[in-house]
N, C-alpha and C positions, 0 to 999 in steps of 0.2 A: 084183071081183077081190080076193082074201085078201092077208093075208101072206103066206102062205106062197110063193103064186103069184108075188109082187111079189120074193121073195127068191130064187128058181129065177130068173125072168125075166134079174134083175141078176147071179147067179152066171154063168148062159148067156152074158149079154152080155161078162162080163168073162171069160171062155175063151175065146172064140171073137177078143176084144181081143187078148188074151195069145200066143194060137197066130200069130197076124198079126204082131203083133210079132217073135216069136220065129224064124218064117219072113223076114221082113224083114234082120234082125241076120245071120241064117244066111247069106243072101244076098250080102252086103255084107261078109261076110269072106269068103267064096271068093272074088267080084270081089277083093277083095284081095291075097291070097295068090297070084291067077292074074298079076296087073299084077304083082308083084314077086319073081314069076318069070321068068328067061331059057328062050329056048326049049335044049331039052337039058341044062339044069342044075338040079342041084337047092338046093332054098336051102342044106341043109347045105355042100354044095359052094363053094356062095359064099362062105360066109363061111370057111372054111378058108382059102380061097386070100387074101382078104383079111388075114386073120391071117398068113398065111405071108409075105408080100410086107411085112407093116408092122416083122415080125420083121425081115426083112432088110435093108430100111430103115434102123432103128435098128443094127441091127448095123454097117451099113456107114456111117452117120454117125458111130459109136463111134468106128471105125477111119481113118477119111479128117483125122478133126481135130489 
């Protein structure tokens, strides 16, 4: 077996490492994104209403003291 052979072999191996990985990663943020999602909602939606509600919060501890 040459170099050259021995230097394709390691390139092949390390692509084919890499695509696996990269599949893997991909994987594991959908499951992500899926888990912290509600059903019917979307994350932007979430977080709005959470900002909306913190706003009022404070607003209305502004006022109540």
């Amino acid at each position: 077996m040459g170099m050259k052979d021995q230097f394709n072999d390691k390139a092949q191996e390390l692509k084919e490492k890499a695509q696996k990985a990269a599949g893997s990663a991909k994987d594991e943020s959908s499951e992500r994104a899926s888990e912290a999602r509600k059903p019917g909602q979307e994350p932007h939606e979430k977080t709005t209403e959470e900002a909306m509600q913190e706003a009022q919060d404070r607003f209305d501890q502004d006022y109540d003291a």
